[in-house]
N, C-alpha and C positions, 0 to 999 in steps of 0.2 A: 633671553632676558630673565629666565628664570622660573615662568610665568608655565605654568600645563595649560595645554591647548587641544583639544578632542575635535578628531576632524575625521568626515566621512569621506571614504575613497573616492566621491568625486569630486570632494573638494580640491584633491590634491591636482594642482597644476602641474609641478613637476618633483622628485623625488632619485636620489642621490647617493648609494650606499657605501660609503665609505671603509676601507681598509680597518679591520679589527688590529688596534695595535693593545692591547692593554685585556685580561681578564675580567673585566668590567664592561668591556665591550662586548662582551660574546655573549654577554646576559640584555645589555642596553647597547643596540647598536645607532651606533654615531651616522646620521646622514644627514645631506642637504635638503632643507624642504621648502616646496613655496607653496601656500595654501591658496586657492582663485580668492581675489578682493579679504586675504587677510595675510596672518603674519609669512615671512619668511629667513632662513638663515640653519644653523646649526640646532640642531634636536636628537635628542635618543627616544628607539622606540623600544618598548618589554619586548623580549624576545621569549620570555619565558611565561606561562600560565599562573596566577597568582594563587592558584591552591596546590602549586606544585610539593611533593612531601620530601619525597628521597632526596638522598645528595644529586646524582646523576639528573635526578627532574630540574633542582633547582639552578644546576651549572647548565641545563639545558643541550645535556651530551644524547637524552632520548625523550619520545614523546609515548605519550601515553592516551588513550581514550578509557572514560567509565562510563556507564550506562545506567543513569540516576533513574531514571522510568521508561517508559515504552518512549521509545524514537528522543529521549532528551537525553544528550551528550554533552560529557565535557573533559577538555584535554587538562595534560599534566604536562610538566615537562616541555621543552621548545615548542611554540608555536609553531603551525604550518597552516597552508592556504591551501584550498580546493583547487586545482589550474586544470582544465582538461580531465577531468577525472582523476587525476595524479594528485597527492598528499606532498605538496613541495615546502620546506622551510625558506621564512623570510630572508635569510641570509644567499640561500639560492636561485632566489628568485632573478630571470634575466629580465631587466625591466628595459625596452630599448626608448620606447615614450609613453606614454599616459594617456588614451584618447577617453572623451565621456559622448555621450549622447546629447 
C-alpha cells in the first residue's frame, strides 16, 4: 500500500523471499510477508546498512563491521544475521517456518 511498516521478528507470522529479478532487488529484496494481527502482502526489506560508503557496500556485494567504542558495532555494506554463531546474509537465510515463544 505504500505505507513503511516496522515490525519485530516475532511479529512476523510468516515470511517469503522471493527471486531477485531486477538490480533493485539485490539491494531491497521483494518478499511475502504476514505480520500476527497486522498487515499482510508484498514488501521490500533494506538489504543493505544505511551508512554504507563504498560502491561495493552500497550494491551490498561485502559486508563490513567498525568498532565505534568498546563492544559497540556497526556494519557497512549487506546486512547479515547472527544464526548459530555463523554471520549469514538475509538473502541466505533458509527460513523453513517462523516459530515464536
Amino acid at each position: 500500500n505504500g505505507e513503511f511498516y516496522l515490525a519485530n521478528f516475532n511479529e512476523i507470522e510468516s515470511l517469503k523471499m522471493e527471486p531477485v529479478e531486477s538490480l533493485l532487488e539485490s539491494i531491497w529484496l521483494r518478499v511475502e510477508i504476514t505480520i500476527k494481527d497486522g498487515p499482510s502482502g508484498t514488501a521490500h526489506l533494506p538489504l543493505v546498512y544505511i551508512n554504507s560508503e563504498s560502491e561495493l557496500e552500497k550494491l551490498g556485494q561485502v559486508s563490513d563491521w567498525v568498532e565505534l567504542k568498546d563492544e559497540f558495532i556497526i556494519g557497512k555494506g549487506m546486512k547479515m544475521l547472527f544464526v548459530d554463531d555463523e554471520a549469514i546474509t538475509i538473502p541466505n537465510l533458509k527460513i523453513s517456518s517462523l516459530e515464536t515463544a
